[in-house]
N, C-alpha and C positions, 0 to 999 in steps of 0.2 A: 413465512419465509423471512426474509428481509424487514424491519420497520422503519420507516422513516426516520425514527429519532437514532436510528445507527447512523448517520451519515458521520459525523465526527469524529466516532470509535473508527470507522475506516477507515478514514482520512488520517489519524492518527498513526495504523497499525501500519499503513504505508508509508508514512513517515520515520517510524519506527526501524522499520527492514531496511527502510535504504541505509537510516544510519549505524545499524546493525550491522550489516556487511562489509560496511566498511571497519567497524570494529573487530566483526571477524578474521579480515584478513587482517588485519596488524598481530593480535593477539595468536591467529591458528598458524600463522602464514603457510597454509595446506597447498599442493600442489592441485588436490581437488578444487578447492576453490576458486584458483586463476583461471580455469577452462574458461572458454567464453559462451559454453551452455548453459552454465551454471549460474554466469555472471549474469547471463541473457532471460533464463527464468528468473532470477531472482526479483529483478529489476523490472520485469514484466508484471510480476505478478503485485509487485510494490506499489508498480503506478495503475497498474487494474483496481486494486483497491482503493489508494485516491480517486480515482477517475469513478467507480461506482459510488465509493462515498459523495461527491460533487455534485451525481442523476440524485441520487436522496435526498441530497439538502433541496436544490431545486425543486423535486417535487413536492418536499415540507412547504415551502416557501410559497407553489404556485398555490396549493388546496389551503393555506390559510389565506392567502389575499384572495379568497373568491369570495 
C-alpha cells in the first residue's frame, strides 16, 4: 500500500494542488472551476494528502525511536 517513506511526496503533492489551483484559475479562468464543488474537492483532497503525508512521517518517526 502506502510506505512510510512516502510521507513527503504527499506532503508535497498537496502542496502542489493547492498552489495549482490557484494557478489554474488565473490562467483557465473556467466558469467550471469557480463552483464551490469543485473549489471544495479540490482543496479537500489537497489537504487529505498533507494530512496522510503528516500519519506517515509520524509513524516513520515513532518505529525508528523504538
Amino acid at each position: 500500500m502506502l510506505r512510510n517513506t512516502n510521507g513527503p511526496i504527499l506532503i508535497a503533492a498537496g502542496l502542489f494542488g493547492i498552489a495549482g489551483y490557484e494557478m489554474a484559475l488565473r490562467v483557465l479562468s473556467s466558469s467550471f472551476l469557480s463552483l464551490d464543488f469543485v473549489h471544495g474537492l479540490w482543496f479537500g483532497l489537497c489537504i487529505g494528502l498533507e494530512i496522510l503525508g503528516l500519519v506517515l512521517l509520524d509513524k516513520n518517526r515513532r518505529r525508528h525511536a523504538a
